[in-house]
TORKOL-10257 format. One line per 3 residues: number of its first residue (from 0); their letters; for each residue x negated, y negated, z of C-alpha. Coordinates in steps of 0.25 Angstrom, whole numbers, plus 5000, padded with zeros to 4 digits. Example, Ala and Ser with C-alpha at 12.3 -4.5 7.8 and 13.67 -1.06 7.14 Angstrom:
BEGIN
0 = AS = 4951:5018:5031 | 4945:5004:5029 .
end
This chain:
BEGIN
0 = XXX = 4557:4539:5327 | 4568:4540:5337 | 4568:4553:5347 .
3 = XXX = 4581:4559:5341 | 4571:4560:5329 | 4558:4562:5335 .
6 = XXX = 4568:4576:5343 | 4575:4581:5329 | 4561:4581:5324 .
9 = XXX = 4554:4590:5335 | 4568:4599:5334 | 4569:4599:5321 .
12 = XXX = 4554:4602:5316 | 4554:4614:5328 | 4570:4619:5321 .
15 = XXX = 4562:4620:5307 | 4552:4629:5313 | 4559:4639:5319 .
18 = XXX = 4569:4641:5308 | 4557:4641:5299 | 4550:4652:5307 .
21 = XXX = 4564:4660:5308 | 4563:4659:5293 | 4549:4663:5292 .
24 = XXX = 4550:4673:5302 | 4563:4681:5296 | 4568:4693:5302 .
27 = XXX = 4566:4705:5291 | 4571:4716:5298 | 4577:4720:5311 .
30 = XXX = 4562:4722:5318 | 4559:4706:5314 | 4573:4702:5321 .
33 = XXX = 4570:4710:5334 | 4555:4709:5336 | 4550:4700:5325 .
36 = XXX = 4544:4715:5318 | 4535:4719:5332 | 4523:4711:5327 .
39 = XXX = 4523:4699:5334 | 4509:4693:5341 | 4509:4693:5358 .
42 = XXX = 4506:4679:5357 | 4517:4674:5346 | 4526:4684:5354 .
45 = XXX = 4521:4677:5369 | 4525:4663:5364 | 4538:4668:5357 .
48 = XXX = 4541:4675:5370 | 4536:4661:5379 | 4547:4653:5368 .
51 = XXX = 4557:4666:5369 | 4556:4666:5385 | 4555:4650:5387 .
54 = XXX = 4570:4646:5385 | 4577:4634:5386 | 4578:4637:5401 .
57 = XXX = 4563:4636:5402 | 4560:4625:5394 | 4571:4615:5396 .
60 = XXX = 4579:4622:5408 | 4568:4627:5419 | 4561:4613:5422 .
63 = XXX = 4575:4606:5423 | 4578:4618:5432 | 4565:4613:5441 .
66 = XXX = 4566:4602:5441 | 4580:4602:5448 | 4578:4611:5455 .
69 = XXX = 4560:4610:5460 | 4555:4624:5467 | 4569:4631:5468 .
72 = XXX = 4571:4632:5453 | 4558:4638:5452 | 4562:4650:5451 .
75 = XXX = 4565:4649:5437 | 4551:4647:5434 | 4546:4658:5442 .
78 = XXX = 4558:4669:5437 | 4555:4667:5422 | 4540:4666:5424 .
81 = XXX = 4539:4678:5434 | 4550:4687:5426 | 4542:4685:5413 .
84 = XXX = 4530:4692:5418 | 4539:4704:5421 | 4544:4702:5408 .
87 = XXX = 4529:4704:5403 | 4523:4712:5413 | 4534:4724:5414 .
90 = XXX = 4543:4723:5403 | 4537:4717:5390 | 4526:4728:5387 .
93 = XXX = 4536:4741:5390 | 4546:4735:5383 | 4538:4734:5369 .
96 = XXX = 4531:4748:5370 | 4545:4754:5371 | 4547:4746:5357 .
99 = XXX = 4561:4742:5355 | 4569:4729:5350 | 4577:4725:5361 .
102 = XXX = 4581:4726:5376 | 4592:4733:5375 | 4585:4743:5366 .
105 = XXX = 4575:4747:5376 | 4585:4748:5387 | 4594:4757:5377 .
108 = XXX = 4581:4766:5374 | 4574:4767:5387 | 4589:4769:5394 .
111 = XXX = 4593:4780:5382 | 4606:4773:5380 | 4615:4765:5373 .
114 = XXX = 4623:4758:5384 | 4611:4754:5390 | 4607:4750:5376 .
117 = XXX = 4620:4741:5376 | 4621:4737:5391 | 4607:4730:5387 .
120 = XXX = 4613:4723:5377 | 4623:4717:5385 | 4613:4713:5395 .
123 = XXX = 4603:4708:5384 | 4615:4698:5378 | 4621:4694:5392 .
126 = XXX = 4607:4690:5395 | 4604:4684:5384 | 4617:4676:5380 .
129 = XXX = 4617:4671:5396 | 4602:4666:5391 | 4604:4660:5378 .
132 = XXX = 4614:4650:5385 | 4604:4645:5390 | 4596:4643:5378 .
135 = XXX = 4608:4635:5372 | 4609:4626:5382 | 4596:4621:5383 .
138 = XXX = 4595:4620:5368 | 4608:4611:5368 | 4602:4602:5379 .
141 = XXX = 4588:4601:5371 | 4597:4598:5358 | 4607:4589:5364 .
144 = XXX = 4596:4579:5369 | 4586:4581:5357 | 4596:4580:5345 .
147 = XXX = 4607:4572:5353 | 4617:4581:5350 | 4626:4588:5360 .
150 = XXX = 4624:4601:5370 | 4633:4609:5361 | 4626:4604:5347 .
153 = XXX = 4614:4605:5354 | 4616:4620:5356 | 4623:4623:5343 .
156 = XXX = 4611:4617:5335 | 4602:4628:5344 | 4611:4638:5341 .
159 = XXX = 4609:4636:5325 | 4594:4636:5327 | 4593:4648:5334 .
162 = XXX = 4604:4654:5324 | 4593:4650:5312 | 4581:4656:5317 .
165 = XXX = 4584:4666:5327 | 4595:4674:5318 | 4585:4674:5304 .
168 = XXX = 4574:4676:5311 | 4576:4685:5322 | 4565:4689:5331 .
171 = XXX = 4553:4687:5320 | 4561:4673:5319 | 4563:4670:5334 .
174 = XXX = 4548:4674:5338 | 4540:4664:5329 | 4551:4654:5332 .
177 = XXX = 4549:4656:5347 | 4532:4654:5345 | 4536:4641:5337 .
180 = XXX = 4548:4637:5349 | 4538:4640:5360 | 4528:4630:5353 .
183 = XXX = 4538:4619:5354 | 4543:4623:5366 | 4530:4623:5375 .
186 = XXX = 4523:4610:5366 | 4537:4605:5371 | 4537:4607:5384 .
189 = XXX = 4523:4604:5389 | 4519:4591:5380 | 4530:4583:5390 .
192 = XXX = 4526:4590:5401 | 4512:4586:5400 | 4518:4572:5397 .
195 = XXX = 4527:4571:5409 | 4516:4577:5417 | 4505:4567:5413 .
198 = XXX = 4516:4555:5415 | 4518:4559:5429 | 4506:4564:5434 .
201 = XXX = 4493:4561:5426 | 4492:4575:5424 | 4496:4582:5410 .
204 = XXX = 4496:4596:5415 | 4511:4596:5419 | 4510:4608:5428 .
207 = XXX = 4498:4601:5436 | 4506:4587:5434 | 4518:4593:5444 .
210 = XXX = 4507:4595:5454 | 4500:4581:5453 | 4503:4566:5456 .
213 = XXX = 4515:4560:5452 | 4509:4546:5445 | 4519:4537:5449 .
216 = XXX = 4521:4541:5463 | 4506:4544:5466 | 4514:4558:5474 .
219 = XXX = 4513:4572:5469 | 4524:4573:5460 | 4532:4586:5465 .
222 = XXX = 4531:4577:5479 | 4537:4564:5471 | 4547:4573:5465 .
225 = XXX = 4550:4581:5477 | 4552:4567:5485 | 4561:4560:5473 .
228 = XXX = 4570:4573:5473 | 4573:4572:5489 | 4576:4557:5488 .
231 = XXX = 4588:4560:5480 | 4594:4573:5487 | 4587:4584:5480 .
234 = XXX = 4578:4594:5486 | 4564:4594:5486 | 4557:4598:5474 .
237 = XXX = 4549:4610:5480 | 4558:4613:5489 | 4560:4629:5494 .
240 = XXX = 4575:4635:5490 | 4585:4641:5502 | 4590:4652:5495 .
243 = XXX = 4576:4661:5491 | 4584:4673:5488 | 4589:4665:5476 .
246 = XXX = 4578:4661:5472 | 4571:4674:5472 | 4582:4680:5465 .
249 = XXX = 4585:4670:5455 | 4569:4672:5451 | 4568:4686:5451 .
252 = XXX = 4581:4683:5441 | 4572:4676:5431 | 4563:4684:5433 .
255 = XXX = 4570:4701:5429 | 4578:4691:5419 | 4566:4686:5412 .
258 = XXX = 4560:4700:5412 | 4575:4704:5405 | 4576:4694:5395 .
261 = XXX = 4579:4702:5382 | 4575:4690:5373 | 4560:4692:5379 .
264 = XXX = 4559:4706:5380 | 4560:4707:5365 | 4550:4697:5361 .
267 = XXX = 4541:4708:5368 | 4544:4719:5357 | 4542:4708:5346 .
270 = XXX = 4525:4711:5348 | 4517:4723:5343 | 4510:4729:5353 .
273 = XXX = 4515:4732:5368 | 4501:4725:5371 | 4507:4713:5363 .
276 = XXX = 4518:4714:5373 | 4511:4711:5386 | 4502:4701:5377 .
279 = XXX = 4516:4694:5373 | 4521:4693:5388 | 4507:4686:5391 .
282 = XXX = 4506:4676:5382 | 4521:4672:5384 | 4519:4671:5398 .
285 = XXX = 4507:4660:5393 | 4516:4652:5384 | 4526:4654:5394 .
288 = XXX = 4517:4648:5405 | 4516:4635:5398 | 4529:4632:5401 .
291 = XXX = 4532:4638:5414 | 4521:4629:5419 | 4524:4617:5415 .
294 = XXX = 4540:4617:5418 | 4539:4613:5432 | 4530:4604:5431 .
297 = XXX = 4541:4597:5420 | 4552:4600:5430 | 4547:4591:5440 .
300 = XXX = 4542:4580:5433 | 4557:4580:5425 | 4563:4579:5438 .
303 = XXX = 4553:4568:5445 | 4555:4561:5429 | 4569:4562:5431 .
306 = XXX = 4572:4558:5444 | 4562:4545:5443 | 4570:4540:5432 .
309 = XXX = 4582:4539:5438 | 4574:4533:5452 | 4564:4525:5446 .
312 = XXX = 4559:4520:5459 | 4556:4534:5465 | 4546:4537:5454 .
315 = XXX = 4535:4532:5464 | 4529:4532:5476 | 4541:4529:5484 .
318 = XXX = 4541:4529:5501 | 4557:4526:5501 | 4565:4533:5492 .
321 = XXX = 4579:4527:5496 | 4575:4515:5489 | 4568:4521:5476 .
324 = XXX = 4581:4529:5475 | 4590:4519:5479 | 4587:4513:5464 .
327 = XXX = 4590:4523:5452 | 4587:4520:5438 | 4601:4511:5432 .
330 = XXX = 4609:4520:5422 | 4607:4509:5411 | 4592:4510:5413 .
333 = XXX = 4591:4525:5411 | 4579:4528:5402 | 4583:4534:5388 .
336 = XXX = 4582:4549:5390 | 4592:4546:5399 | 4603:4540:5391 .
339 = XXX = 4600:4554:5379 | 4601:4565:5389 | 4613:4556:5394 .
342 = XXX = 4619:4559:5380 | 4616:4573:5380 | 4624:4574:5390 .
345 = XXX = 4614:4581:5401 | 4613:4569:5408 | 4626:4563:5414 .
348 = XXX = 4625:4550:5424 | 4638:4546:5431 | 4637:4533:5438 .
351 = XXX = 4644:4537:5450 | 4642:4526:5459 | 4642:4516:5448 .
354 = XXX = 4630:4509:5451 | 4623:4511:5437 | 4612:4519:5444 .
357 = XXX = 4609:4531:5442 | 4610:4540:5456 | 4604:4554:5455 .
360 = XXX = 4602:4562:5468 | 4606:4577:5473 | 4620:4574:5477 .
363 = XXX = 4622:4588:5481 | 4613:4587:5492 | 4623:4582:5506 .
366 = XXX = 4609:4576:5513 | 4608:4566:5502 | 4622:4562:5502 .
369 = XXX = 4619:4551:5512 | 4608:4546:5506 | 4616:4545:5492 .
372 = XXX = 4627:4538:5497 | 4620:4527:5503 | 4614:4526:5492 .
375 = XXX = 4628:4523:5484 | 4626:4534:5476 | 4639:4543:5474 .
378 = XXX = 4635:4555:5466 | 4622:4558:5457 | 4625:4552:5445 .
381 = XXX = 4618:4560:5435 | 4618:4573:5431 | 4604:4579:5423 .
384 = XXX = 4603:4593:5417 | 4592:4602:5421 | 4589:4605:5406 .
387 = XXX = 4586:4592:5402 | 4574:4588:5411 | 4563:4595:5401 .
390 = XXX = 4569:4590:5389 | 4572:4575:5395 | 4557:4575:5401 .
393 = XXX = 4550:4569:5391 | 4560:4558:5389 | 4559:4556:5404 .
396 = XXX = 4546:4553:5403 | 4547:4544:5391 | 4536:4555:5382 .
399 = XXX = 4534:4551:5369 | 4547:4555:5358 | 4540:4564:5352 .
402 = XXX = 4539:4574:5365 | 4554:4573:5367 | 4554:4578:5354 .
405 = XXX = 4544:4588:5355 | 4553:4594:5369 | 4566:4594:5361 .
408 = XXX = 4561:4604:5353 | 4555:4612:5363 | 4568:4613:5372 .
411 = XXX = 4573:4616:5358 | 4564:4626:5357 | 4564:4635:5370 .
414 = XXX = 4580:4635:5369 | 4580:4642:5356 | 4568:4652:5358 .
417 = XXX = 4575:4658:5369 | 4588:4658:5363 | 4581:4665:5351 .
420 = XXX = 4577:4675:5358 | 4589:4677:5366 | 4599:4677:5354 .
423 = XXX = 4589:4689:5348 | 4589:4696:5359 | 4605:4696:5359 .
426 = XXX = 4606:4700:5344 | 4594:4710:5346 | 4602:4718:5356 .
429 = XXX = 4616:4715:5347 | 4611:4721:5334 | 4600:4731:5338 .
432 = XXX = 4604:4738:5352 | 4620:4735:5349 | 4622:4736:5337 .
435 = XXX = 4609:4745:5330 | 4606:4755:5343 | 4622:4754:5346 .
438 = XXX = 4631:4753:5339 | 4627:4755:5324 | 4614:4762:5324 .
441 = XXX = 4615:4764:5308 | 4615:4748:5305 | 4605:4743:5294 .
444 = XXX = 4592:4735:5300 | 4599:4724:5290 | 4613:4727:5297 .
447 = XXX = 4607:4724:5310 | 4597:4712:5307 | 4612:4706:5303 .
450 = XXX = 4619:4711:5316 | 4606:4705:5324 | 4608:4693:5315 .
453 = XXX = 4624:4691:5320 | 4623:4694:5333 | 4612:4683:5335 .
456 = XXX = 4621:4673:5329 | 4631:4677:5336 | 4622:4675:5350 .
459 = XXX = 4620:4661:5345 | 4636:4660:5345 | 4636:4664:5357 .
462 = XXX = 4624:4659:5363 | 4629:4644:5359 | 4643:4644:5364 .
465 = XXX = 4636:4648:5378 | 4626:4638:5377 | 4638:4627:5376 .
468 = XXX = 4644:4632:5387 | 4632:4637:5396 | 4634:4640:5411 .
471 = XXX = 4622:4632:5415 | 4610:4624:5411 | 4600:4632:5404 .
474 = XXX = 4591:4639:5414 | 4603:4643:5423 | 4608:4649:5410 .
477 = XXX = 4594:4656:5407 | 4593:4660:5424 | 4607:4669:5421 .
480 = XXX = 4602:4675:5410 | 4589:4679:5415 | 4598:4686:5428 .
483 = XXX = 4605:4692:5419 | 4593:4700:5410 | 4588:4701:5424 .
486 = XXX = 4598:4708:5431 | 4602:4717:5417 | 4590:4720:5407 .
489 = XXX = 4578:4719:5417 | 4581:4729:5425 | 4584:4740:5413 .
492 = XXX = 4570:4735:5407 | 4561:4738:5420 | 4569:4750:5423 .
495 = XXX = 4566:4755:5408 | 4554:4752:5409 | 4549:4757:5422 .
498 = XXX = 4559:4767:5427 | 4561:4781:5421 | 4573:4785:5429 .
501 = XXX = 4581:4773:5425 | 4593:4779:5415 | 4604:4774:5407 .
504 = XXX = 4613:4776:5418 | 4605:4769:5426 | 4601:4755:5415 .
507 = XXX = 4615:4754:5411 | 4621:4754:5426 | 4607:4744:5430 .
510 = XXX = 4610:4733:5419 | 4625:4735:5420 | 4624:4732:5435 .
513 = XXX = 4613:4721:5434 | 4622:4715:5422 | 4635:4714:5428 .
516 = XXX = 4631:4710:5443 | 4622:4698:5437 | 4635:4693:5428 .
519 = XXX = 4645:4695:5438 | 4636:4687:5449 | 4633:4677:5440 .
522 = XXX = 4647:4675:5434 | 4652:4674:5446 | 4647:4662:5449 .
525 = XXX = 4646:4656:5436 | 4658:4659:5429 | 4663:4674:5421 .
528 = XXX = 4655:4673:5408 | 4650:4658:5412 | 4663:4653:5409 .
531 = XXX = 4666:4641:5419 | 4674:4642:5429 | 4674:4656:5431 .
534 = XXX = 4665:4658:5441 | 4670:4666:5455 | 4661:4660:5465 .
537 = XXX = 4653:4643:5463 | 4638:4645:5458 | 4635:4639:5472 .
540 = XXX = 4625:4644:5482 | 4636:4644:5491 | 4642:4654:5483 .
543 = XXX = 4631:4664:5479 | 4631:4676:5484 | 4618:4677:5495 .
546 = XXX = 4613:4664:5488 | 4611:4673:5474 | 4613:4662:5463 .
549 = XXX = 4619:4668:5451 | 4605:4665:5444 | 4598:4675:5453 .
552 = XXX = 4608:4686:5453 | 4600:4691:5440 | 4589:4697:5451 .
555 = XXX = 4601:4705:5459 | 4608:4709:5447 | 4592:4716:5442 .
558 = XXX = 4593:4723:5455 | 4605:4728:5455 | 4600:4733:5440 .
561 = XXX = 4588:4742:5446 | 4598:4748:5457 | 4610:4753:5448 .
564 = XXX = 4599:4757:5439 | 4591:4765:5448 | 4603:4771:5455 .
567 = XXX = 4611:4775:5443 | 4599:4780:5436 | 4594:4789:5450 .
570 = XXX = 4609:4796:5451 | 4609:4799:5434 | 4599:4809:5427 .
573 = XXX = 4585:4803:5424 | 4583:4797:5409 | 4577:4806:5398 .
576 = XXX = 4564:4811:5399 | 4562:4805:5385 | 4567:4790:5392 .
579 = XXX = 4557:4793:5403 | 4546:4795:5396 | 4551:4784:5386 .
582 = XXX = 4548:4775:5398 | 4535:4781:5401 | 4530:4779:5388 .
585 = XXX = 4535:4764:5388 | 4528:4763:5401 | 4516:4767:5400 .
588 = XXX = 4504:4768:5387 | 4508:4782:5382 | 4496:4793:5385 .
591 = XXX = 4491:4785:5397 | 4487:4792:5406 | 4485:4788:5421 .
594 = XXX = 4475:4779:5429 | 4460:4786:5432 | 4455:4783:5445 .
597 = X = 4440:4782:5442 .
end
């Protein structure tokens, strides 16, 4: 059986499931296409949530993103894990005792006001729309390799999948889906990990195999990649970043955006009990763990993999690397996967010194320019995609057909959870906080089911033409939607929550503030509305304002949130004592009374 086979297999088996669950699974009424009818388990809910919350940025995106980039892109790492225990911790249980569908229903409550209800919107879908891109994208690369058909049919075929189970089957639909996605997704992801892992290092546990002996070279195999990268111009696997402010913004970025992700707040009002709530949020963070471990241990074996293809002779123990270097891999003797990513078009090679070699090297560093041209080498000749590396992995490694298989449908699979969730959460806020608490509070449950229903196709619509013409590869997508949640909807949630003085004055003024300073900071530098070409300033570092990479403005833009809040709301009257003791209630178990000391 060829691989295209073996791949339409694995893809199509894991297709008939989830529309067969979405049909199973129906949405009846407008409770089972908000919240799947409140009566899911914390443990069906926890891996719904771990699918939901793990998104193409995670499993195709964040190891690519590691392994360009070692210890200073770990911050992706470290943001979305660290935000989702504030997720969990300060937000998850509070938010299902006060009970409601939505985000921007809570805000609208506990803020007694319809402009905060519909300023939340606007957050909710800016986020989410900026987010879904991202999902697209990463679905277009998986599809474009595994059904070798183009990016943009690629993302139009994900676009109908979603369209048949996330529109039927609304959020009763979505949440049996995303146990079945998370299924394939982590089987996926870990079975060529342990592959790699074993094939490099002895060691089948890939988190300790990233730590252990690289088999070929007899060296640790961080050291053997660390040395390999320096040889050809790049910087130094582990080495520290320059600019630590950054760095500390952009993850404290991912991590109040992760906390304000709408799409995972409401899987949390989909469970019983409040207690189910907090019991959700830890066995997400489980099936979640998983993942988070083993990525970079993926990251760098994909790069050492990568990188020892193209220079055969510096895979082992080498005392001179100008001549192991001095000898890349002929382009007619590239190995297979080589020549199918080529035709998707996510891997370029241009032979600029016309030697039939293939030179790859960091030409953007001036120390190495020297070194490259006695070499002969006039330019790096190829060009490799971030998000391919976790999808190409197991045909680097030459695993068995059956396992590339097996990681097409999980890439698949993460793209299209997420989206699924996102594009409910648009239409949720759409059809229940626009146009049932808004506009016409008299529409029929059957009247809104159909406007929940539209609006989510027309997300799709949407969500596709962005994901064709996307401003960056998929976890740069994903990091500017996560500072935009941050810098708008976290702010309103903790402040709810925690703060009885925080008006309506004072919310709408925060998210409007947070909002607009995030947009205009990151449109700036990447174009009005990401249309190319627009931008006022180069995404350079150069360019940056104190060295703030539009990625990590997301922090700043939360603070500036909390100060117009604060402000606006201590210079207005106080909220209703009604609102207050709403927030009391929501805070604390009613009737309790205070600590004894014995």
């Amino acid at each position: 059986m060829s691989q295209f086979a073996i791949n339409l297999l694995f893809v199509g088996a894991s297709f008939a499931l989830y529309i067969g669950i979405a049909i199973w699974a129906r949405a009846g009424s407008t409770k089972d296409f908000y919240v799947a009818g409140g009566g899911v388990h914390p443990v069906t809910n926890g891996m719904a949530t771990a699918a939901d919350w793990m998104s193409a940025a995670s499993f195709i995106s964040m190891a690519g993103l590691l392994a360009a980039g070692g210890y200073a892109n770990s911050s992706f790492l470290m943001g979305w894990t660290g935000g989702y225990v504030i997720l969990a911790m300060l937000l998850a249980p509070y938010l299902r005792k006060f009970g409601k569908f939505t985000v921007p229903d809570f805000i609208g409550d506990r803020f007694y006001s319809t402009t905060a209800r519909t300023v939340a919107v606007a957050c909710l879908i800016i986020a989410s729309v900026t987010y879904v891109i991202g999902q697209m994208t990463g679905a277009g690369v998986a599809f474009s390799r595994f059904l070798e058909v183009s990016n943009t049919w690629g993302i139009w075929i994900a676009a109908i999948i979603v369209f048949l189970y996330a529109v039927f089957g609304g959020m009763k639909g979505i949440t049996y889906t995303q146990v079945a996605q998370y299924v394939v997704l982590i089987i996926a992801y870990t079975i060529p990990a342990v592959f790699i892992a074993f094939q490099l290092t002895g060691n089948p546990i890939p988190m300790f195999g990233m730590f252990s002996t690289h088999n070929e070279s007899g060296m640790p195999l961080l050291e053997k990649l660390s040395e390999v990268l320096v040889a050809l111009g790049f910087q130094d696997y582990a080495a520290d970043v320059d600019n630590k402010l950054n760095m500390v913004l952009f993850t404290l970025s991912l991590m109040v955006g992760t906390a304000g992700l709408p799409h995972v707040i409401i899987r949390f009002f989909t469970v019983p009990k409040v207690a189910d709530a907090r019991w959700s949020a830890g066995w997400a963070l489980v099936f979640i763990a998983l993942l988070y471990l083993t990525a970079p241990a993926v990251a760098s074996m994909a790069r050492l993999n990568l990188l020892t293809t193209i220079y055969p002779d510096a895979a082992g123990q080498v005392e001179n690397y100008e001549e192991a270097m001095a000898n890349p891999i002929l382009y007619e003797d590239r190995p297979e996967w080589f020549r199918t990513w080529e035709d998707t078009g996510l891997i370029v090679f241009n032979d600029l010194n016309d030697d039939g070699r293939i030179q790859y090297f960091n030409e953007a560093n001036p120390d190495f320019a020297e070194t490259a041209a006695e070499r002969g080498w006039e330019g790096s000749e190829l060009s490799v995609n971030n998000d391919i590396l976790v999808l190409a992995n197991p045909e680097i490694a030459n695993l068995p057909p059956w396992v590339i298989g097996l990681i097409a449908a999980g890439g698949i699979a993460a793209a299209l959870s997420t989206a699924a969730g996102l594009l409910l959460a648009i239409s949720s806020a759409i059809s229940h906080d626009l146009i049932k608490k808004t506009i016409n509070p008299g529409i029929s449950e059957k009247g809104e089911m159909l406007a929940a229903r539209i609006s989510m196709a027309g997300a799709i619509l949407l969500a596709t033409y962005l994901g064709l013409n996307p401003p960056g590869f998929a976890a740069q997508v994903v990091a500017l939607a996560f500072g935009i949640a941050g810098a708008s909807l976290f702010p309103a949630l903790m402040m709810g929550i925690f703060s009885k003085r925080v008006n309506d004055k004072g919310a709408i003024a925060g998210m409007l503030a947070g909002l607009i300073s995030t947009l205009v900071y990151i449109f700036t530098y990447l174009g009005w509305f990401f249309i190319p070409g627009t931008n006022m300033l180069p995404n350079t570092p150069d360019s940056w304002i104190l060295g703030v990479s539009p990625l990590s403005f997301g922090a700043i833009g939360a603070m500036i949130n909390f100060a117009v809040a604060f402000a606006i709301s201590n210079v207005t009257e106080a909220p209703p004592k009604e609102i207050q003791e709403l927030v009391e209630s929501v805070r604390y178990p009613k009737g309790a009374g205070g600590a004894v000391d014995h």
